[in-house]
C-alpha positions in Angstrom: 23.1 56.4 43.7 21.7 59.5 41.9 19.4 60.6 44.1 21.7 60.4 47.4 24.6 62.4 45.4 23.0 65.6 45.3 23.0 65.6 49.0 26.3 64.7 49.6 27.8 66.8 46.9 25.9 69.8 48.7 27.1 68.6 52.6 30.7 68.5 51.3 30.6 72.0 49.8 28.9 73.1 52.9 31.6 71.5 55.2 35.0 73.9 56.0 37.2 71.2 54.2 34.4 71.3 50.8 34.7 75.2 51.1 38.1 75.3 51.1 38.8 72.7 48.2 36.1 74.1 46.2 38.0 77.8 46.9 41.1 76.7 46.5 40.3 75.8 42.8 37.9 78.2 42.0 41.4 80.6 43.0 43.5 78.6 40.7 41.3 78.8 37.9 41.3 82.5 38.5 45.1 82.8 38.4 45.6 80.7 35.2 42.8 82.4 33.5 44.7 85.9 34.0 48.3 84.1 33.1 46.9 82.4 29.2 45.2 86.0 28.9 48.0 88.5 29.9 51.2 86.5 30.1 50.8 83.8 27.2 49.2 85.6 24.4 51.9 88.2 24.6 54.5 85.6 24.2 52.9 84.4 21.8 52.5 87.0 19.7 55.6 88.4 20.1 57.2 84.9 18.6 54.6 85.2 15.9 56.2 88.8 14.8 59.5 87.8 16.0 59.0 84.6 13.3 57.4 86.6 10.5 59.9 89.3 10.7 63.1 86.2 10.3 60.8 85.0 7.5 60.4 88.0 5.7 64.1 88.9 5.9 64.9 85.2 5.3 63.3 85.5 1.7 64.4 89.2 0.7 67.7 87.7 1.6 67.4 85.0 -0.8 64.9 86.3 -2.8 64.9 86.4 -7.3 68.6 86.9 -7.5 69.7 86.3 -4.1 71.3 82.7 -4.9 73.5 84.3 -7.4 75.1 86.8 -5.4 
């Protein structure tokens, strides 16, 4: 079984429909590597700030004395 799947692995990327399939998700790859990297990490750290900045004023607010007021 190993020896023939080389040769069939390398007929089906050399047929249109292998070329296409193997295109098509060599594309999508592509697009979601450029979404996580420029889209999703600015989300993300934007809720990271976003939550540190409610944290911070979360705890001033209550802070040493805060309770008593």
């Amino acid at each position: 079984l190993s020896e023939r799947t080389p040769k069939v692995l390398t007929h089906f990327k050399l047929s249109r429909f292998g070329y296409n399939t193997f295109s098509f998700f060599n594309q999508r790859f592509l697009v979601e590597l450029y979404y996580n990297r420029y889209i999703t990490d600015k989300v993300l750290e934007l809720g990271g700030q976003t939550t540190k900045v409610l944290d911070k004023g979360s705890i001033e607010l209550v802070g040493p004395y805060g309770l008593e007021k």
